[in-house]
N, CA, C and O atoms as a MOPAC input file, in Angstrom:
PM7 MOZYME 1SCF
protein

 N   -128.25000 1   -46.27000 1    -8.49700 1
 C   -129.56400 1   -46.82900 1    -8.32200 1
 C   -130.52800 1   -45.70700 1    -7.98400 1
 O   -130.14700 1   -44.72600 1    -7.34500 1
 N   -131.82900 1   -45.85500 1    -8.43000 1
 C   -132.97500 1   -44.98600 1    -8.01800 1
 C   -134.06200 1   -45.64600 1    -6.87100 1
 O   -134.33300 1   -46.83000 1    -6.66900 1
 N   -134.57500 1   -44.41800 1    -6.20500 1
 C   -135.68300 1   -45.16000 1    -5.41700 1
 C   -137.20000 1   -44.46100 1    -6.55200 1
 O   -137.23700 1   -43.31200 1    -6.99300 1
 N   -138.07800 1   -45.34000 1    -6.74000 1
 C   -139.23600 1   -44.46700 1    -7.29100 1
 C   -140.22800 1   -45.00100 1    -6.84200 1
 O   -140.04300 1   -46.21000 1    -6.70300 1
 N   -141.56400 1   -44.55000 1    -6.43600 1
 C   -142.56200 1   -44.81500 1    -5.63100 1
 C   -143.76000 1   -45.35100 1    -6.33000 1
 O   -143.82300 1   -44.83200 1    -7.44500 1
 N   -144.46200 1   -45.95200 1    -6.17700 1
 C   -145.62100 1   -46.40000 1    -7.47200 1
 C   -146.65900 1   -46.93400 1    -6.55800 1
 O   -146.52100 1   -47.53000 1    -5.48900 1
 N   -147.68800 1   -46.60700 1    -7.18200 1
 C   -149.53600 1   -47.36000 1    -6.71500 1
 C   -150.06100 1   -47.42900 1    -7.68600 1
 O   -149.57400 1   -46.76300 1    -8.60000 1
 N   -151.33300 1   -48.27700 1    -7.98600 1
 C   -152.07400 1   -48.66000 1    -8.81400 1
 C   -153.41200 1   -48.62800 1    -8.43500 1
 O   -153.64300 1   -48.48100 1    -7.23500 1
 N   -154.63500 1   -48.77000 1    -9.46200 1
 C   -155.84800 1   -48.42800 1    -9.24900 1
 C   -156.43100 1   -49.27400 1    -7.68900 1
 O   -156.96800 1   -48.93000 1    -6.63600 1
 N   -155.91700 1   -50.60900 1    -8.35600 1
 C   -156.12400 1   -51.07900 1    -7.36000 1
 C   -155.55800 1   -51.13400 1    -6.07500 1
 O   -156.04100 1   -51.69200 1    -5.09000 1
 N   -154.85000 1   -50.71900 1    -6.12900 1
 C   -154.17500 1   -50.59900 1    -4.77100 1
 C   -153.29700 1   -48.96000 1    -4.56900 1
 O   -152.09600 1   -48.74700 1    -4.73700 1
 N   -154.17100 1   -48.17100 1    -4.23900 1
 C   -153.72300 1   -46.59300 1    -4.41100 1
 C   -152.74600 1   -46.60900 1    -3.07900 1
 O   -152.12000 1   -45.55100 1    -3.01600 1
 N   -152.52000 1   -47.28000 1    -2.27600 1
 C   -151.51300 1   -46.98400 1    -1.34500 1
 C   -149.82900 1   -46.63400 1    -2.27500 1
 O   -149.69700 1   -47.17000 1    -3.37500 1
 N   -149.19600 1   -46.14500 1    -1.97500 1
 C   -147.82000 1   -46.19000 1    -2.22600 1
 C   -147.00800 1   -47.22600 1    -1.48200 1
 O   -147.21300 1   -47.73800 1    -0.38100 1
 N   -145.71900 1   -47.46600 1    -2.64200 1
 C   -144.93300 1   -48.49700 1    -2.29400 1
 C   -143.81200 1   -48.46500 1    -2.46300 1
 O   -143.71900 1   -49.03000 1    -3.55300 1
 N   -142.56700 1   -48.13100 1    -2.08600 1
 C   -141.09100 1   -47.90100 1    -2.84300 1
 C   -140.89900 1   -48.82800 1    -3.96500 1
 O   -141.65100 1   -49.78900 1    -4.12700 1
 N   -139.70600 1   -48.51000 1    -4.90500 1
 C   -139.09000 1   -49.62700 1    -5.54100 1
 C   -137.79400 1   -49.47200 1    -5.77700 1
 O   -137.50000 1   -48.29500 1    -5.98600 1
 N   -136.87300 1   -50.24900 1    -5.82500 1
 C   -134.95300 1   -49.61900 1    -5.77200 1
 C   -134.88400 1   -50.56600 1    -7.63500 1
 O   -135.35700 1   -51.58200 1    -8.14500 1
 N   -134.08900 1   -49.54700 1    -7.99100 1
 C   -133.95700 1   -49.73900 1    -9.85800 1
 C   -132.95400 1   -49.83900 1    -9.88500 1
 O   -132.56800 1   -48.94300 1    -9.13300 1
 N   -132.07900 1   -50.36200 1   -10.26300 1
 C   -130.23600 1   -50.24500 1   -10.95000 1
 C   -130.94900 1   -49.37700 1   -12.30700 1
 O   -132.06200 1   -49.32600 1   -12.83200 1
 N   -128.99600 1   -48.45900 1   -12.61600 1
 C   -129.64000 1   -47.99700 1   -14.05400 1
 C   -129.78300 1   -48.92800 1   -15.20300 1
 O   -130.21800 1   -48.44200 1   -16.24700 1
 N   -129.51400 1   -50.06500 1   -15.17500 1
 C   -129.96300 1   -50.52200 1   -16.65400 1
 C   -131.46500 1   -51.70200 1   -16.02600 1
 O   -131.59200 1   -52.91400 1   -16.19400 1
 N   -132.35600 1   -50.74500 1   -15.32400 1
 C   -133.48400 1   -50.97000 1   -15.36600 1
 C   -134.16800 1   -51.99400 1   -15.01300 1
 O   -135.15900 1   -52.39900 1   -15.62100 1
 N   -133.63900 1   -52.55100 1   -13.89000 1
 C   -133.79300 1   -53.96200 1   -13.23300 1
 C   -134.01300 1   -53.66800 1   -11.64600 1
 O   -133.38900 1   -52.73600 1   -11.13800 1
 N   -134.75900 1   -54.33500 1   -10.98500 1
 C   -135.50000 1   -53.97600 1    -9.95300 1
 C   -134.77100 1   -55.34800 1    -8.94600 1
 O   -134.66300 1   -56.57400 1    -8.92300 1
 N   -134.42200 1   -54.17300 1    -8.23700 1
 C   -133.63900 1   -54.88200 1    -7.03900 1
 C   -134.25400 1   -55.18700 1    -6.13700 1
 O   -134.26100 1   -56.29000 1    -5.59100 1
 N   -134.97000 1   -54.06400 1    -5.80400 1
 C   -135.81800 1   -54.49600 1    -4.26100 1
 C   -136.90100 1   -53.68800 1    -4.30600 1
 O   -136.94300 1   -52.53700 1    -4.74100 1
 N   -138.02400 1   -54.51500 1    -3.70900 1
 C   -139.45000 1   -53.46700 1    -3.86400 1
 C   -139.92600 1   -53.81800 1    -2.05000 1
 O   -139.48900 1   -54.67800 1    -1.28500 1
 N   -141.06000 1   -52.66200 1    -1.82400 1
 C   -141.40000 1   -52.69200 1    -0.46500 1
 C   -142.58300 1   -53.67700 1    -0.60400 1
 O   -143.31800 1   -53.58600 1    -1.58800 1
 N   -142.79700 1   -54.63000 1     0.36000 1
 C   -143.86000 1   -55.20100 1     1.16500 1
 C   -144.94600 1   -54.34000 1     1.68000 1
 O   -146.11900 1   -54.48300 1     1.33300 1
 N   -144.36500 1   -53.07200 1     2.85900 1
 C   -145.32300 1   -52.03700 1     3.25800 1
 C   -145.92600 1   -50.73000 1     2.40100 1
 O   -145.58100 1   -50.07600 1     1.41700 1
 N   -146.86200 1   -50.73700 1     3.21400 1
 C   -147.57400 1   -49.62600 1     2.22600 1
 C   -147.15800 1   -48.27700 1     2.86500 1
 O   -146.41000 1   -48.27300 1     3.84300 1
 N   -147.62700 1   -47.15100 1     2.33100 1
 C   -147.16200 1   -46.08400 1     3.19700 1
 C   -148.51100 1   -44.77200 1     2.10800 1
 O   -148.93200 1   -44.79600 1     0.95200 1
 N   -148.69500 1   -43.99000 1     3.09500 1
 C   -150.35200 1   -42.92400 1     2.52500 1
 C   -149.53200 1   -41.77200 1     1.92600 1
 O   -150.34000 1   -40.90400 1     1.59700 1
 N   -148.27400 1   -41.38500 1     1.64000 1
 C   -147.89700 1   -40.79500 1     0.42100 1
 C   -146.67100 1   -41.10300 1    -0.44400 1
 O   -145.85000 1   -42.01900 1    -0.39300 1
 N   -146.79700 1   -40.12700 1    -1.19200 1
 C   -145.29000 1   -40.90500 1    -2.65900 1
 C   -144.08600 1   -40.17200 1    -1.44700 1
 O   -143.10400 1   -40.90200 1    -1.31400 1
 N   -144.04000 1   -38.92300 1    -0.61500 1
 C   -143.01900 1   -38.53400 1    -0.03700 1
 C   -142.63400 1   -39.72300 1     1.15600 1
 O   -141.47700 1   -40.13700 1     1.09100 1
 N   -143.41400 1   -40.24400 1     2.12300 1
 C   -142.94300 1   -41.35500 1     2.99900 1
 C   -142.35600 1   -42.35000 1     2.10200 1
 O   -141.17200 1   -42.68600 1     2.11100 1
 N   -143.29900 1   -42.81100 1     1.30200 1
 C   -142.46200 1   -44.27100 1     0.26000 1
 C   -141.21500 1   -43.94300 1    -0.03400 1
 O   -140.32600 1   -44.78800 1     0.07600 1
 N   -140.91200 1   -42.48200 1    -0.51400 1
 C   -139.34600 1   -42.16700 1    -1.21000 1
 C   -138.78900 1   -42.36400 1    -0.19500 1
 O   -137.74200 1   -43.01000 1    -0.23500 1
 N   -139.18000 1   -41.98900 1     0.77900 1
 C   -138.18800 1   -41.28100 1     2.21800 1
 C   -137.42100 1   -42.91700 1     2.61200 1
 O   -136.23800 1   -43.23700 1     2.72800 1
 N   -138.77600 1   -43.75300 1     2.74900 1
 C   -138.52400 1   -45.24700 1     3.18200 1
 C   -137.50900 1   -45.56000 1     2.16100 1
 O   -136.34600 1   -45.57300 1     2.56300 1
 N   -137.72100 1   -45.81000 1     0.93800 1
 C   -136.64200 1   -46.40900 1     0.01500 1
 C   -135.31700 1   -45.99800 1     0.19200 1
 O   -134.38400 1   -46.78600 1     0.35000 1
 N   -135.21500 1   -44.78000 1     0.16900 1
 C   -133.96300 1   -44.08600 1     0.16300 1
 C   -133.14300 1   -44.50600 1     1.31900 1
 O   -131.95600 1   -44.81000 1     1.20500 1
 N   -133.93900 1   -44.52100 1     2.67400 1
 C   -133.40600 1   -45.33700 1     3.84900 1
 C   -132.73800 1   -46.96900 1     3.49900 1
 O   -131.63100 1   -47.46100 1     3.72000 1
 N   -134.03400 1   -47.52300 1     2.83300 1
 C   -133.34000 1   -48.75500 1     2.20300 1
 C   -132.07200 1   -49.07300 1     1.85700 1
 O   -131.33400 1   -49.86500 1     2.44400 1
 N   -131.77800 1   -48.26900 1     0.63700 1
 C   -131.01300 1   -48.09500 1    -0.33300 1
 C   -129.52300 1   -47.67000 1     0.39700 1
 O   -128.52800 1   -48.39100 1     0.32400 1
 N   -129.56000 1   -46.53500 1     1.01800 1
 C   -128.65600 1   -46.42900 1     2.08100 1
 C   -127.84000 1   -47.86600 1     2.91900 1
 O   -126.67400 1   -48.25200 1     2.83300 1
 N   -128.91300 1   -48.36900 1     3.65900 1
 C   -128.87800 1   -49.41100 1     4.31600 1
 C   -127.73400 1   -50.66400 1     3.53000 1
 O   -126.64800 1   -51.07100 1     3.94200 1
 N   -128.51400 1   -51.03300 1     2.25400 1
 C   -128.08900 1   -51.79400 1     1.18800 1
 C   -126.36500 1   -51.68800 1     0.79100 1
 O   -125.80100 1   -52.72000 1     0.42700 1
 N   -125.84900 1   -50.82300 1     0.85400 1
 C   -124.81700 1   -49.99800 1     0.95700 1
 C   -124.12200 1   -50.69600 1    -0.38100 1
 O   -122.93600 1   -51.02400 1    -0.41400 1
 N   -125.07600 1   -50.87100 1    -1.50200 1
 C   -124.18900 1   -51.51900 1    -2.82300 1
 C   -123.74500 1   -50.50300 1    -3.67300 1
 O   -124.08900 1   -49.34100 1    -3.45800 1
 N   -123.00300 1   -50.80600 1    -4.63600 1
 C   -122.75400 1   -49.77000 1    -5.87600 1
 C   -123.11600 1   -50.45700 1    -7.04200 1
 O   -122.70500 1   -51.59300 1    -7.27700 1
 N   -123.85800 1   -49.83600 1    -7.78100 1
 C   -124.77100 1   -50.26900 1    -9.02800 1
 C   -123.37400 1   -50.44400 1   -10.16700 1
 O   -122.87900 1   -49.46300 1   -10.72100 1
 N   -122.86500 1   -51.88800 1   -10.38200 1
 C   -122.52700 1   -51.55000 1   -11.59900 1
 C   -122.82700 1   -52.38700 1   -12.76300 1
 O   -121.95000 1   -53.06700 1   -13.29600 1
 N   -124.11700 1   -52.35600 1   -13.19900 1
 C   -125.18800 1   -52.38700 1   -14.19800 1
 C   -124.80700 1   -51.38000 1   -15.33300 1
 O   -124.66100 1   -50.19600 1   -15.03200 1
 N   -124.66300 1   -51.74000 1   -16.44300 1
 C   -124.54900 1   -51.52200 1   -17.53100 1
 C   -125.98600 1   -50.27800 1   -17.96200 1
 O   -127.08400 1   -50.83400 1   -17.98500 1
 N   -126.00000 1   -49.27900 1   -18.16600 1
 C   -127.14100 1   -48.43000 1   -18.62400 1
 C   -127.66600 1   -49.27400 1   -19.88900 1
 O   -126.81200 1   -49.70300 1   -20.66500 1
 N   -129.38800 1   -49.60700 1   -20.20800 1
 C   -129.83000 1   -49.87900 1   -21.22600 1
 C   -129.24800 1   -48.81600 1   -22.27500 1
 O   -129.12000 1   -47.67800 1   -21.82500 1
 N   -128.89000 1   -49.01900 1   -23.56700 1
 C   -128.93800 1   -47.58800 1   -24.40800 1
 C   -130.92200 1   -47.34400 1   -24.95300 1
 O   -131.89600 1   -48.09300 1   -25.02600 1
 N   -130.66100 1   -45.91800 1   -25.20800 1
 C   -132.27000 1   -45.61900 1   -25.61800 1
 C   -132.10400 1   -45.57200 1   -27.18000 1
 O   -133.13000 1   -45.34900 1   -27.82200 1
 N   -131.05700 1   -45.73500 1   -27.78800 1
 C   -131.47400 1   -46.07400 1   -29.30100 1
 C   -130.21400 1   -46.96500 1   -30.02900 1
 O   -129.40900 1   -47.63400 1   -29.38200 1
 N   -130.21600 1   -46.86100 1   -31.17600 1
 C   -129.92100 1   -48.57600 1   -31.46600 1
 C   -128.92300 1   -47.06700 1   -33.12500 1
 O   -129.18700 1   -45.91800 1   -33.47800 1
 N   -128.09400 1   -47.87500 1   -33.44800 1
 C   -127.32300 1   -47.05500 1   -34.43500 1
 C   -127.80400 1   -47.51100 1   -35.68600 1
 O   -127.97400 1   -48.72900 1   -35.71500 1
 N   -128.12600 1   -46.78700 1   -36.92400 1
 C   -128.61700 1   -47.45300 1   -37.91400 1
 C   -127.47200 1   -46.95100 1   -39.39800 1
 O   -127.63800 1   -46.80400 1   -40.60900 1
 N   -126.09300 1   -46.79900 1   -38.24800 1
 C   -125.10200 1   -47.08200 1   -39.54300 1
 C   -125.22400 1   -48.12500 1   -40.51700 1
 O   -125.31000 1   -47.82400 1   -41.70800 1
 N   -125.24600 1   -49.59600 1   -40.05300 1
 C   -125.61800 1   -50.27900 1   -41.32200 1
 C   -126.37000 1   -50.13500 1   -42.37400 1
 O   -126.12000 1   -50.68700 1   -43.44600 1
 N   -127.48900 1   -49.28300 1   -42.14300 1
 C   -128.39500 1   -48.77800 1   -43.69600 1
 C   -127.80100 1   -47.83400 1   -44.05600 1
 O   -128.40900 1   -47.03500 1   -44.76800 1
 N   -126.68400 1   -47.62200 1   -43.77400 1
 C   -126.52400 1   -46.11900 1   -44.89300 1
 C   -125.30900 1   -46.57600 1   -45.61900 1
 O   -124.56400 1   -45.66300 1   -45.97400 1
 N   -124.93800 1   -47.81500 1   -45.92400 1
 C   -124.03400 1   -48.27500 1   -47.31700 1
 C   -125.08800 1   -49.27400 1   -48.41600 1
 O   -124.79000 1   -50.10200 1   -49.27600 1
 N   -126.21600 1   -48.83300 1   -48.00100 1
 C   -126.96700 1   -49.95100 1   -49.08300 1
 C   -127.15400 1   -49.03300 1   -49.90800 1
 O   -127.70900 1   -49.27200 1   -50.98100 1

């Protein structure tokens, strides 16, 4: 699992978020925090805490296009 930190226009505070690798969002923060280094720091504490093991299937990033090559 990853921790990655994110804000938006509207809301420039930072916020953790915990990801499994096949890209599904486990847990996001409620609190805000005034940089991306506290938010990581917080998540990572999280994540720790959580004490799971991700076993989520990785999305693949491309797709095989053996079938077109016997036409």
């Amino acid at each position: 699992m990853q921790v990655t930190a994110f804000s938006t226009p509207a809301h420039p505070e930072w916020r953790w978020r915990i990801v499994n690798y096949a890209g599904e969002m486990v847990e996001e923060s409620r609190e805000t925090f005034p940089t991306i280094a506290a938010a990581v720091a917080r998540g990572t504490r999280r994540l720790i805490e959580m004490n799971v093991v991700d076993r989520s299937e990785p999305v693949r990033g491309y797709r095989s296009t053996s079938h077109l090559r016997g036409r």
